[in-house]
Residue, then its C-alpha position, 0 to 999 in steps of 0.5 A: x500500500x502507497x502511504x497518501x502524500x496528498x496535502x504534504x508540502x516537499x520544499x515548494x511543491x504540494x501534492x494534490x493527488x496521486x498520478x499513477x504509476x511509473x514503469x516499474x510500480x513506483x508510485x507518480x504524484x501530481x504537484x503544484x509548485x509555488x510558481x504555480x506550474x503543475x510537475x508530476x514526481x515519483x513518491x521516493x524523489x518527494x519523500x528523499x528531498x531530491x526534487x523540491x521544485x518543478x525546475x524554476x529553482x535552478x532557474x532562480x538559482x542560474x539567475x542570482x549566478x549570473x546577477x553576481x557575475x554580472x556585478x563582478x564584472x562591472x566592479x572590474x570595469x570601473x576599478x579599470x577605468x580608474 
């Protein structure tokens, strides 16, 4: 018997109901993410915390990289100019 995940919070994702199956029987879960964009995991990523988003985290995450590189660079071109 699958333990019922629906209502549980995993980081920014909230299970709404179970969505069937993977290949090999592993339990599919249909989730909404706090951007609002609906993902399907597997019950084992969930519960291991290896997925926590739909993916806009690493997207966030890419983003406050490039931010930073960005200032860095500036930082570098004004110390340059003089």
């Amino acid at each position: 018997m699958v333990r019922d995940l629906k209502g549980e919070v995993f980081g920014d994702l909230i299970v709404l109901a179970q969505a069937g199956r993977t290949k090999r029987g592993e339990p599919l879960w249909l989730c909404r993410c706090a951007c609002s964009k609906l993902t399907t995991v597997r019950g084992q990523n969930l519960a291991s915390g290896r997925t926590q988003t739909c993916g806009c985290g690493r997207v966030r995450a890419l983003y406050r990289m490039a931010t930073k590189e960005q200032r860095r660079i500036e930082r570098r071109d004004r110390h340059l100019r003089g």
